[in-house]
C-alpha positions as CSV (number, residue, x, y, z in Angstrom):
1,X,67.9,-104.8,-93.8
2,X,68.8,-103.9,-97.6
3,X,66.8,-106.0,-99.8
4,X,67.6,-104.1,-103.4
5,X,70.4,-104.9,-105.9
6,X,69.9,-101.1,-106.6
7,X,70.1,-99.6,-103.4
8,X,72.5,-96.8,-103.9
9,X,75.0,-98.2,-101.0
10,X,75.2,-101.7,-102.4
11,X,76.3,-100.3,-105.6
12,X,79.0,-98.2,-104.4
13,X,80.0,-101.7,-102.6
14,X,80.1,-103.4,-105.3
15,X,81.8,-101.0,-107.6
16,X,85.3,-101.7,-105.7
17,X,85.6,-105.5,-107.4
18,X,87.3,-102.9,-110.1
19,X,90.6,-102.2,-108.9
20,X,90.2,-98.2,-110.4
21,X,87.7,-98.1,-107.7
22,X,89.7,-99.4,-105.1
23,X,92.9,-97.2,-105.8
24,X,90.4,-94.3,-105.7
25,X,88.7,-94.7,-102.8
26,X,91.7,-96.6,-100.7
27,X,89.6,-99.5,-99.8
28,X,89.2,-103.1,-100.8
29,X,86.5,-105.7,-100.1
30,X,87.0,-109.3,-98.2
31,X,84.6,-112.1,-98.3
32,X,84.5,-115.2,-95.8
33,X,84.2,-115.1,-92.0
34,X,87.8,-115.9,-91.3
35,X,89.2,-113.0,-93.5
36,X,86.2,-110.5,-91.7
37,X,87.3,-111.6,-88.6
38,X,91.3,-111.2,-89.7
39,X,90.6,-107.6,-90.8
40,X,88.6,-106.5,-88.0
41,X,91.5,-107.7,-86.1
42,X,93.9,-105.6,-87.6
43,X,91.8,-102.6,-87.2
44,X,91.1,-102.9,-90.7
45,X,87.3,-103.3,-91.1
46,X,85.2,-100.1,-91.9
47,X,81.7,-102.0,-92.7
48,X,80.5,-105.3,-92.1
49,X,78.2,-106.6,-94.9
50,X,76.4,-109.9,-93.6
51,X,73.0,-112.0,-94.2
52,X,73.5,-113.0,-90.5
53,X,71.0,-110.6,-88.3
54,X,72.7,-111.9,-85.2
55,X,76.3,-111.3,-86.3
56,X,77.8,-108.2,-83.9
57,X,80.8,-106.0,-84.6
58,X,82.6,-102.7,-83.6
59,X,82.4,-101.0,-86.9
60,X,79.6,-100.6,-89.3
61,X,76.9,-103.3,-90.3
62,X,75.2,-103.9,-93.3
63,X,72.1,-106.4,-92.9
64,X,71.4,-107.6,-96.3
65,X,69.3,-110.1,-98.2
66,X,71.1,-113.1,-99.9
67,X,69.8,-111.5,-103.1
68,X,72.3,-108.5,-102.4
69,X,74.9,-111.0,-101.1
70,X,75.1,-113.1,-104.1
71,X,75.3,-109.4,-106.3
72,X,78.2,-108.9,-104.0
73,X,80.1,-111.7,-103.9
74,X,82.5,-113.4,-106.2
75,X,81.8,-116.7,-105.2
76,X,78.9,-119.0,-106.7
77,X,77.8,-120.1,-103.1
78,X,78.7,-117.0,-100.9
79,X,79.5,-117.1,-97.1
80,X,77.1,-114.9,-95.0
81,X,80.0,-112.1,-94.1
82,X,81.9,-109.3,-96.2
83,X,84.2,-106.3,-95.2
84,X,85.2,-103.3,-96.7
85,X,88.3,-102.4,-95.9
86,X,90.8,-99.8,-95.6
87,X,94.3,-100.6,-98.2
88,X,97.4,-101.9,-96.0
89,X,99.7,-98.8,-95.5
90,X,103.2,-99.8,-95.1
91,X,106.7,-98.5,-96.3
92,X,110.1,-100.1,-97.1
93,X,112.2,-100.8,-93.9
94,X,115.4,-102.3,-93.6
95,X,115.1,-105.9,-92.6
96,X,116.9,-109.5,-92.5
97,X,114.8,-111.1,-95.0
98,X,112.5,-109.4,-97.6
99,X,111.1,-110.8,-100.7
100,X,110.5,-108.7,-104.0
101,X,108.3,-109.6,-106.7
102,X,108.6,-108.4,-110.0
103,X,105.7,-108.7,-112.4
104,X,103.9,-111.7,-111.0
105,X,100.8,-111.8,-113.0
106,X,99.0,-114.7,-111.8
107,X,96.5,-113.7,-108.5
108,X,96.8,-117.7,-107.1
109,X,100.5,-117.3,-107.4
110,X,100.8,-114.1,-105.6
111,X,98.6,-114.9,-102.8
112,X,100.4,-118.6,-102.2
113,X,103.7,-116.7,-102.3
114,X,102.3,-114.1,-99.8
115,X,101.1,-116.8,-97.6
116,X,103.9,-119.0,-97.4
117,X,106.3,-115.4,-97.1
118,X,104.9,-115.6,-93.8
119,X,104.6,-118.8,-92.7
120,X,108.4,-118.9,-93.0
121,X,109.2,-115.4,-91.3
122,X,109.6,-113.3,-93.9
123,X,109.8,-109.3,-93.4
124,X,108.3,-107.8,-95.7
125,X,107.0,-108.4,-99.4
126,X,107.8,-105.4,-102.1
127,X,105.8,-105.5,-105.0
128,X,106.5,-104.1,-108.4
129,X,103.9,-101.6,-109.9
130,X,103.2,-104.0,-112.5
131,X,102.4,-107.2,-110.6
132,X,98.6,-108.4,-110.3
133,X,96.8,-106.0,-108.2
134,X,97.1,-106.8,-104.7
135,X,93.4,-107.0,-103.3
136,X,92.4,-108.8,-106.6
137,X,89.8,-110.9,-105.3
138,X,91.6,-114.3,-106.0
139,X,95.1,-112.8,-104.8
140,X,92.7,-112.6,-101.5
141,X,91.5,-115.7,-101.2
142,X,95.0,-117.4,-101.5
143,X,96.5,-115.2,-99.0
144,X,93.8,-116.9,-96.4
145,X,94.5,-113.8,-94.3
146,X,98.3,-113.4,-94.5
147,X,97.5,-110.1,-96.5
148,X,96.5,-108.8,-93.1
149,X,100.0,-109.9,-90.6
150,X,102.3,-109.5,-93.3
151,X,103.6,-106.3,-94.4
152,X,103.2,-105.4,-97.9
153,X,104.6,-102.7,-100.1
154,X,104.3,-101.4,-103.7
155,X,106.9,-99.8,-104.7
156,X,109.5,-99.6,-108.2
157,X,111.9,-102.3,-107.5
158,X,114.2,-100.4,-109.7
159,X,114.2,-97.4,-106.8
160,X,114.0,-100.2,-103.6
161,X,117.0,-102.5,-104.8
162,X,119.7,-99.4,-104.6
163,X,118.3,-98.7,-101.2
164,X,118.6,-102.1,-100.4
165,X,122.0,-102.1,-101.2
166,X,122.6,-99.1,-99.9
167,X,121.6,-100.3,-96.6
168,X,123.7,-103.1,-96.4
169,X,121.4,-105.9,-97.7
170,X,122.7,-108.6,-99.9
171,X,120.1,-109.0,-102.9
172,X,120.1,-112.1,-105.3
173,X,118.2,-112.5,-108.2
174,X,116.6,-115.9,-109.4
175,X,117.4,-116.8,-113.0
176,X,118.1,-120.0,-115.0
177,X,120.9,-118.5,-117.1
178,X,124.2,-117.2,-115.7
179,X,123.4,-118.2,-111.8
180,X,124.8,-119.6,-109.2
181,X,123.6,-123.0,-108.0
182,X,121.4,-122.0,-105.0
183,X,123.4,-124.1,-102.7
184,X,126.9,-122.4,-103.2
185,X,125.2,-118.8,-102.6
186,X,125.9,-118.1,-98.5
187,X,123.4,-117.0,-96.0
188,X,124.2,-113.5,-94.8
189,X,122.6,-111.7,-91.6
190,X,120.7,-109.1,-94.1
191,X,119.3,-110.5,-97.7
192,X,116.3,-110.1,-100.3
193,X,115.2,-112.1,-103.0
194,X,113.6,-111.4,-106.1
195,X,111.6,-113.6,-108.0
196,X,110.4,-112.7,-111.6
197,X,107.9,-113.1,-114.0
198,X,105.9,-116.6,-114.3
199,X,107.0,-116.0,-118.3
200,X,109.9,-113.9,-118.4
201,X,111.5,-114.4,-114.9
202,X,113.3,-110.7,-113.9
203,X,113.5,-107.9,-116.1
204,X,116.8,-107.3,-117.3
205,X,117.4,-104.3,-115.7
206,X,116.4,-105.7,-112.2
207,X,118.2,-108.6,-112.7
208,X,121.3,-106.1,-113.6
209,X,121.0,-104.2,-110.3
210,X,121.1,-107.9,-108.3
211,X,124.7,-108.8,-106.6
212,X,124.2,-112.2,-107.2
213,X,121.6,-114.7,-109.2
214,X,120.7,-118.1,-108.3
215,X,119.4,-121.0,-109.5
216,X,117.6,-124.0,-108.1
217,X,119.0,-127.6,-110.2
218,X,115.8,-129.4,-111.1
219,X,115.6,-132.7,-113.1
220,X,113.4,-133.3,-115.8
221,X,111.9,-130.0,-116.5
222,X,113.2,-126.5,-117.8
223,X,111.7,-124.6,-114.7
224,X,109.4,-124.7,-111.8
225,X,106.1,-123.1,-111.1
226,X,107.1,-119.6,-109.5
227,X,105.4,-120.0,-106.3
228,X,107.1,-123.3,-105.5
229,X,110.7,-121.9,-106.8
230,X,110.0,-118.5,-104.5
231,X,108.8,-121.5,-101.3
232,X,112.2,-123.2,-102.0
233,X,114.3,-120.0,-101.7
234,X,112.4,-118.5,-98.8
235,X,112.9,-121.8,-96.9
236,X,116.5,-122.1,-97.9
237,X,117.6,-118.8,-96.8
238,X,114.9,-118.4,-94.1
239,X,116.0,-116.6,-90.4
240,X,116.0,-120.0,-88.2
């Protein structure tokens, strides 16, 4: 069992909370039984980190005190299990429904958007460069494990929307100004939706490279939370 804060393994651990470590070394770190068990699932799991002596796995285990649990973890009362784990490695396919998301900054609305992308079917989820880091550790815990069924790219929208097109896939943009109400937009076989910025909404020139905008009608207020507006599209257009 690892007892020490110190001990040179626990710090190399902890060192991917900072997403420079995580790009460098490929890997990311889960905490919670359910998203250990999702990961080792997915053949994602490389170590194990646990206070629980009688836990087993296929893959490496840690043993550690709750000292070196609570230096680990993120939360102020930590579950007994961690994972490191090796970064998702998907590419852009051609598919009926994808969702792109361009500079979503907040981690709780990236992860509810990610979780609810597959709860209603979606494809795939493409990611601009600049959105919150994907294995934050609160993007994590929101996804409650769709991080690991869903696939997930990075990639510059500005380079996957042509390809989109290219491949026959209808893309609308959301926007409050110069849209189409979302119910007079058709649902085609092929389409991908792009939801911007909590602040800013799209980019101008991703909005420019969109063959249609929409907009949801709401009473009252000026705009809705970006997760819920991205629920409403996916759910509206979803593959029944």
């Amino acid at each position: 069992m690892i007892t020490s804060v110190n001990n040179p393994r626990i710090k190399e651990i902890n060192a991917l909370h900072k997403k420079k470590q995580r790009d460098e070394k490929g890997l990311f770190l889960v905490e919670g039984k359910h998203m250990v068990e999702e990961a080792i699932k997915h053949n994602l799991a490389i170590t194990i980190i646990t206070t629980d002596q009688n836990y087993q796995a296929d893959c490496e285990l840690l043993y550690v005190s709750d000292a070196v649990m609570h230096k680990l973890a993120t939360t102020k009362t930590p579950q007994p299990y961690m994972a490191v784990c090796k970064k998702l490695a998907y590419t852009y396919q051609k598919q009926q429904r994808s969702l792109l998301l361009d500079c979503i900054q907040d981690p709780g609305n990236l992860g509810t958007i990610l979780r609810t992308a597959l709860a209603l079917g979606y494809d795939q989820v493409i990611l601009s460069p600049d959105t919150v880091d994907l294995y934050n550790e609160k993007v994590l815990r929101a996804t409650q494990g769709a991080i690991f069924r869903l696939p997930i790219i990075v990639e510059d929208l500005k380079t996957i929307i042509p390809q989109l097109k290219q491949d026959g896939v209808e893309v609308v943009g959301t926007a409050l100004r110069n849209a189409k109400d979302i119910h007079d937009i058709k649902k085609k076989d092929y389409m991908a939706f792009v939801m911007g910025n909590e602040g800013n909404g799209m980019h101008d020139e991703i909005a420019d490279l969109c063959d249609e905008r929409l907009y949801i009608p709401i009473n009252n207020m000026e705009s809705l939370n970006v997760g819920i507006a991205a629920a409403i599209v996916m759910y509206t257009y979803r593959e029944e």
